[in-house]
C-alpha positions in Angstrom: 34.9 -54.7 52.1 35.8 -51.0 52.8 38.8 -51.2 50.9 37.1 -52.4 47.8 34.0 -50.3 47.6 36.5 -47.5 47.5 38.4 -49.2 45.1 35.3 -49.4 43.0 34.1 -45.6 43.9 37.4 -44.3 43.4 37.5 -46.1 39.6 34.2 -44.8 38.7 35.4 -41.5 39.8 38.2 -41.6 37.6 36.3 -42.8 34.4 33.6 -39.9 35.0 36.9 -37.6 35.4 38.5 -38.9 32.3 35.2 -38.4 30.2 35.0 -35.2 31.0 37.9 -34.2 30.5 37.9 -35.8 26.8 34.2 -33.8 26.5 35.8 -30.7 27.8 37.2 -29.2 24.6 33.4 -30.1 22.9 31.9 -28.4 25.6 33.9 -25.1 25.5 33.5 -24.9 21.4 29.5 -25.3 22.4 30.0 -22.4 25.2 32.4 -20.2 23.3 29.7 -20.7 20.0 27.2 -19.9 22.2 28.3 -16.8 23.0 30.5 -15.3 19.6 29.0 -12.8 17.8 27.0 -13.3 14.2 29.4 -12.1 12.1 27.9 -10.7 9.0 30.5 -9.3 5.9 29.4 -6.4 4.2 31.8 -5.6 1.4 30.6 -2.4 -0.2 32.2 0.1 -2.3 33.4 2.7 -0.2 35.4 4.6 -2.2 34.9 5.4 -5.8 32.1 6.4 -7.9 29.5 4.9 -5.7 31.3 5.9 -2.7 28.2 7.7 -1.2 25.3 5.7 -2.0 27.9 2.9 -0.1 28.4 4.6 3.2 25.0 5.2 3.4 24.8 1.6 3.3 27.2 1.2 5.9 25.3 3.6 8.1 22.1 1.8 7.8 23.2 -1.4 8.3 24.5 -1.1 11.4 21.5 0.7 12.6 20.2 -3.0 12.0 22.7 -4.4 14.2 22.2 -2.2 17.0 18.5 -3.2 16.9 19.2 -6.6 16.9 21.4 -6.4 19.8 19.3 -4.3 22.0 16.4 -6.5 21.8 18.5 -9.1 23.1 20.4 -10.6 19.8 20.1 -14.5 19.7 20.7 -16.9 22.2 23.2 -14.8 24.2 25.2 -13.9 20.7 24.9 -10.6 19.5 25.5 -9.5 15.6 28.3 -7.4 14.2 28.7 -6.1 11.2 32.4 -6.9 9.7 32.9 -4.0 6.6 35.1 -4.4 3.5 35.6 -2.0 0.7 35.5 -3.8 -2.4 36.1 -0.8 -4.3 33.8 -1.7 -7.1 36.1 -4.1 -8.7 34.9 -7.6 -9.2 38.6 -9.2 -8.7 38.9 -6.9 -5.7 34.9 -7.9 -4.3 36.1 -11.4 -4.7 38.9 -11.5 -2.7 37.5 -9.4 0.2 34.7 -12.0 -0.2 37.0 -14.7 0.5 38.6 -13.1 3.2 35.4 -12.7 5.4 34.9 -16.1 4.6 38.0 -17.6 5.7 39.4 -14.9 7.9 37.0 -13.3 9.2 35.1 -16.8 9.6 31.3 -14.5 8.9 28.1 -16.9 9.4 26.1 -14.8 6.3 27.2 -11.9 3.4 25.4 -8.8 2.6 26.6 -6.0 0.3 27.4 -5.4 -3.2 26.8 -2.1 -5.3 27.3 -3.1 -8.9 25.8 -5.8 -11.3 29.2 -7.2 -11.6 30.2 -6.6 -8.2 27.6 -8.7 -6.9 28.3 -11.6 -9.1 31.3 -12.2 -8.2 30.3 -11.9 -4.7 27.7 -14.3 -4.8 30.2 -16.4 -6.7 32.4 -17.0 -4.1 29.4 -17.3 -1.1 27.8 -20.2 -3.4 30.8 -21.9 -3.4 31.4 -21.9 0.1 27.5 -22.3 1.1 27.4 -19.2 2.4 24.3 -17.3 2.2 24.6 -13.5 0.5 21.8 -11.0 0.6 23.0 -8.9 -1.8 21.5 -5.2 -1.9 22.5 -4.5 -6.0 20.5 -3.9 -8.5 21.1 -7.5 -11.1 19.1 -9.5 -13.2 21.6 -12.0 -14.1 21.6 -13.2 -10.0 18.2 -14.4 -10.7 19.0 -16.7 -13.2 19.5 -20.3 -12.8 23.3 -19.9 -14.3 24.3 -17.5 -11.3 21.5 -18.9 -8.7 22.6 -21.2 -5.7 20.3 -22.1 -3.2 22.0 -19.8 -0.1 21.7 -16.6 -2.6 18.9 -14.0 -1.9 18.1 -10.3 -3.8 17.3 -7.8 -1.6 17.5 -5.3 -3.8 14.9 -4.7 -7.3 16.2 -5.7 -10.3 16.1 -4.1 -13.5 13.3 -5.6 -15.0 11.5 -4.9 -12.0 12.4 -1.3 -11.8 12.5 0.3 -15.2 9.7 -2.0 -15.8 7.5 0.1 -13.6 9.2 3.2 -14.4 8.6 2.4 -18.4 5.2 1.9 -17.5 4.3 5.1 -16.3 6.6 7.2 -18.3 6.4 5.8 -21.8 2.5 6.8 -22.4 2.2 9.9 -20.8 5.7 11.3 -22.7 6.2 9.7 -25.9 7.3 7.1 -28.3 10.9 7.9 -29.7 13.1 7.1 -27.2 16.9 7.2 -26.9 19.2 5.5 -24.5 22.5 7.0 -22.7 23.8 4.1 -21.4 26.7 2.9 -19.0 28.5 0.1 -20.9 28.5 -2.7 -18.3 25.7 -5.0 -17.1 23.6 -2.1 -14.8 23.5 -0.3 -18.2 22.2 -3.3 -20.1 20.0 -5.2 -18.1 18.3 -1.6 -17.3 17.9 -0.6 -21.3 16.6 -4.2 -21.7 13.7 -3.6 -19.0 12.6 -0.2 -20.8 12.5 -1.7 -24.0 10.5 -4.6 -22.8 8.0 -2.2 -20.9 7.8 -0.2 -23.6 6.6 -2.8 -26.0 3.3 -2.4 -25.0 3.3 1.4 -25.7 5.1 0.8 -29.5 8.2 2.8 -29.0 10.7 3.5 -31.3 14.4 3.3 -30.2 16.0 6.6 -32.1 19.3 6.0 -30.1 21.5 3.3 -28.4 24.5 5.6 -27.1 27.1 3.6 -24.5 29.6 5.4 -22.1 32.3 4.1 -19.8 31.5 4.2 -16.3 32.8 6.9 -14.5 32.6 9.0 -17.7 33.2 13.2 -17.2 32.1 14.3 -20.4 29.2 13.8 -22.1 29.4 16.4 -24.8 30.3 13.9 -27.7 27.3 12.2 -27.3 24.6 15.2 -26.6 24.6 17.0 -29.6 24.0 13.2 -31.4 20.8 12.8 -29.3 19.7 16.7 -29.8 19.3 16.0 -33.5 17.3 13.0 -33.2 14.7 15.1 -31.5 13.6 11.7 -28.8 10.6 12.1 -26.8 12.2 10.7 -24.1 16.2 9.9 -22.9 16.6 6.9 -20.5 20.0 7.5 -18.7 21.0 4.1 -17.9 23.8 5.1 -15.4 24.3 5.2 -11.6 25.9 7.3 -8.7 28.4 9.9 -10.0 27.4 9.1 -13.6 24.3 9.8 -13.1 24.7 13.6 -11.7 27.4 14.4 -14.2 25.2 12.9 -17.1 21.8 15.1 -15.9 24.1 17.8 -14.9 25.6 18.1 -18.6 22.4 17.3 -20.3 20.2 20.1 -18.5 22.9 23.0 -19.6 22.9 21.9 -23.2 19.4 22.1 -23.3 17.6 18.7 -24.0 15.1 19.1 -21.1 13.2 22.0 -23.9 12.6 18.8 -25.8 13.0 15.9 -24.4 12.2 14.1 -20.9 15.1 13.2 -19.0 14.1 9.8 -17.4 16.6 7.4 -15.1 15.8 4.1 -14.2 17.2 4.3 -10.6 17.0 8.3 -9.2 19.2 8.2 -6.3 18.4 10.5 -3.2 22.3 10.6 -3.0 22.8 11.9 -6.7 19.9 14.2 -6.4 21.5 16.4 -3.3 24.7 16.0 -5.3 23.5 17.2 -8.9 21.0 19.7 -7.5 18.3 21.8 -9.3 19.9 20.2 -12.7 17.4 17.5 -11.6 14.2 19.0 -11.9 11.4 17.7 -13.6 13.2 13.9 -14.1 11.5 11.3 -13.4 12.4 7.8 -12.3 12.1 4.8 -10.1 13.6 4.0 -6.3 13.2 1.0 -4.0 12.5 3.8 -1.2 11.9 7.7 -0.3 12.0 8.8 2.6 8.7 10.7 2.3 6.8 7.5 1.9 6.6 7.8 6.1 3.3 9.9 5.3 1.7 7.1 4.4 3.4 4.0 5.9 3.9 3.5 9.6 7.0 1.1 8.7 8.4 3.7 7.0 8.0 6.6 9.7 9.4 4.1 12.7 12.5 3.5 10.3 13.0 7.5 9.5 12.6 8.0 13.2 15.2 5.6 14.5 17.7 6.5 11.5 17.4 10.4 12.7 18.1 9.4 16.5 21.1 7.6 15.8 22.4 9.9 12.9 21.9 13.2 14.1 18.6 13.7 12.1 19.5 12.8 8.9 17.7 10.8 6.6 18.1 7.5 5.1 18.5 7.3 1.3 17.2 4.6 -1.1 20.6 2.5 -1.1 21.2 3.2 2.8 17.4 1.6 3.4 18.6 -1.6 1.4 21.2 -2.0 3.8 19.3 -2.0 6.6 17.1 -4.3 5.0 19.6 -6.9 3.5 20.9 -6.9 7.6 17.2 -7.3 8.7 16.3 -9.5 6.8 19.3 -11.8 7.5 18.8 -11.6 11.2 15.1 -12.2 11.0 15.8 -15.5 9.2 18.1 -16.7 12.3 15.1 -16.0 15.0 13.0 -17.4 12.8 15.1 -20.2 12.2 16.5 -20.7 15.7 19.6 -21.4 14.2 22.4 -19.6 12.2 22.7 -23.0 10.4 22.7 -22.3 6.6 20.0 -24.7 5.4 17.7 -24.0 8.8 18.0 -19.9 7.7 17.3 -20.8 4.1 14.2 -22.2 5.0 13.2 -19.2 7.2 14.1 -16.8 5.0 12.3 -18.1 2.1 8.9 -18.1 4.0 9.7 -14.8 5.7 7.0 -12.1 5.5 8.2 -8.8 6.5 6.9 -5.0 6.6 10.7 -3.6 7.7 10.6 0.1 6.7 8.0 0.2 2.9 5.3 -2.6 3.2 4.7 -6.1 3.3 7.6 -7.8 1.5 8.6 -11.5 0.7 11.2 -14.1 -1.2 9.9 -15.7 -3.6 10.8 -19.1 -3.5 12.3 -20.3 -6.9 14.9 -17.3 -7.0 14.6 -15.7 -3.8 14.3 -12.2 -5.5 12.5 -9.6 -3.2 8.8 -9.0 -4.6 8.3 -5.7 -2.8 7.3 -2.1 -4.2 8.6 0.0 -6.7 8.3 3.7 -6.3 8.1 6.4 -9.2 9.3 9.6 -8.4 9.5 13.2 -9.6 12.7 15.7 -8.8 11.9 18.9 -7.8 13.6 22.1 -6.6 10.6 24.6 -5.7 8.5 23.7 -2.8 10.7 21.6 -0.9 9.4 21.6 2.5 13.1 20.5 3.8 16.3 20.3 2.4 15.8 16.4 2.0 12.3 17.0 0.4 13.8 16.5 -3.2 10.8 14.0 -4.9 7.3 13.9 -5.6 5.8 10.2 -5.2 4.1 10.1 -8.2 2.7 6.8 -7.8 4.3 3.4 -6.7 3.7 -0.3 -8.2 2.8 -2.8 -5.6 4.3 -5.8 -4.7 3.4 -8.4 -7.3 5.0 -11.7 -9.1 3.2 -10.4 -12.4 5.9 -7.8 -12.5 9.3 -10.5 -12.0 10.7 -12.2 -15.0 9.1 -16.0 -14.6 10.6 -18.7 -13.0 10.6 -20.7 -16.3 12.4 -17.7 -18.1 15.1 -17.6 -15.5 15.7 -21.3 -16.1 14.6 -22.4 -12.8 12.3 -26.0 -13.5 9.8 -26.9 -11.4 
């Protein structure tokens, strides 16, 4: 009797050993899952024309992982951020891109600093069903063509942003109205949004003059825009571009004429290009001066200048901070860092991060958020960093997006 009851005790002991020693590797992928880090690539353009606008990126970014982490990350797991230079080259972005993927093994994407860039990005994340938040100006990643279901815009879009801008400039300054554009899709998507705002205010386009990104000499085209005597010039350009262009078009003299106007006026190309900037006028996703009237906006200035020696964050560096948050925010929300689980959280998310309330909206998951218009100035400035005048700001509103149907997205 003794003999076989521990006969039988010792064989169930040796089954419950065996399965647990076939559940053993299971359970340590669950434990060591448990507690890896959320990996998050951010391939940016660190070097090159966009250089600064992209380390600003960088900075704020992983101001957004450091928040994450001290308030206790998720589920024991805390986020890093996992940077790439893609060095604004679509071939290049694409392999880095597959590299974080595959490599790095990241659970989301976020980056991207050039309409192209960011396409081929989001190319490589939506065939891999990973989800990119990119932080670029495009309208083409809106459309159904480039659309996948894990790809969200952060950023505005050009229709969204020289939209607005078009809207305030157009009739307060004129109807003939040239165009100095950068010949690649920033360039064109943002002419196309003037020209569609400025349908409504009957301007005439005097000029359609294209340049090559990363162009130092403007000269050959001034002197052709001079004699057409426009209203208005749109600079359709970006980054260095931008500073040279405004730079070379204040000392021949067009601003006695004409009103310089830029889709996009950086905070990072306005330090650069300096008093050449006063008096132009354009749009931005964020100032830093909007804290004076929006508490989101102060706490963010506030906890950029602790951690950066009291420096403050530009419009670019905000979107990375956002693009991270708003990643992050989707996996507590989700309780999960499962793709279609953070999907779903991200496209009901409501946020007020850093510039007011904020949402995806569902059928693209482009951003419908604010759109400031600014002013550059050069007397006045109560700080070094107080370079722009808010001159007004368009609220978030789906009136203001291309429509769902136009994108090619069915119901």
């Amino acid at each position: 009797m003794t003999t076989g009851i521990d006969r039988r005790g010792l064989l169930r002991g040796s089954a419950a050993a065996s399965a647990l020693a076939l559940a053993a590797p299971a359970l340590l992928r669950s434990a060591a899952a448990q507690g890896a880090p959320i990996r998050i690539g951010f391939p940016v353009p660190l070097t090159g024309a966009f250089g600064a606008e992209a380390n600003d990126q960088v900075r704020a970014a992983q101001l957004a992982i450091k928040e994450f982490n001290e308030a206790g990350g998720f589920q024991g797991r805390n986020a890093e951020l996992i940077v790439r230079d893609d060095k604004l080259n679509p071939g290049e972005a694409a392999g880095r891109t597959l590299e974080l993927i595959e490599k790095d093994k990241v659970n989301f994407l976020v980056g991207g600093l050039s309409a192209a860039v960011t396409l081929s990005i989001n190319n490589v994340a939506r065939e891999r069903g990973v989800i990119y938040n990119s932080i670029s100006q495009s309208d083409a990643i809106n459309e159904a063509k480039d659309f996948g279901r894990t790809t969200f815009h952060e950023a505005l879009n050009p229709h969204m942003t020289a939209g607005a801008v078009g809207r305030y400039v157009f009739p307060k300054s004129g109807k003939r109205v040239a165009f100095l554009s950068a010949d690649y899709a920033y360039g064109h998507e943002m002419m196309r949004g003037f020209k569609r705002a400025g349908e409504a205010s009957g301007i005439e386009v005097v000029a359609d003059i294209r340049h090559p990104i990363g162009a130092s000499d403007y000269s050959a085209f001034l002197p052709r825009i001079a004699a057409l005597k426009p209203d208005v010039l749109c600079l359709c350009n970006f980054g260095r571009d931008q500073v040279v262009s405004i730079q070379q078009a204040t000392e021949f003299g067009l601003k006695r004429t004409t009103k310089l106007v830029a889709p996009i006026l950086l905070f990072t190309a306005r330090k650069a290009g300096g008093d050449a900037f006063d008096g132009v006028i354009g749009g931005t996703s964020y100032y830093w001066r909007l804290e004076d009237s929006v508490p989101s906006a102060k706490a963010f200035n506030d906890r950029f200048r602790a951690a950066y020696g009291g420096a403050v964050p530009s419009d670019y560096g905000a979107l990375g901070y956002a693009g991270v948050r708003s990643v992050l925010e989707g996996v507590k929300a989700a309780g999960s860092v499962e793709t279609d689980k953070v999907v779903a959280a991200m496209e009901t998310l409501k946020a007020d991060f850093y510039k007011g309330p904020q949402s995806f909206r569902k059928c693209d998951h482009q951003l419908v958020q604010s759109v400031l218009i600014v002013e550059s100035k050069s007397k006045g400035l109560k700080t070094p960093d107080d370079v722009f005048t808010i001159l007004g700001t368009e609220g978030p509103d789906e009136r203001f997006l291309r429509s769902c149907d136009e994108l090619g997205h069915k119901a």
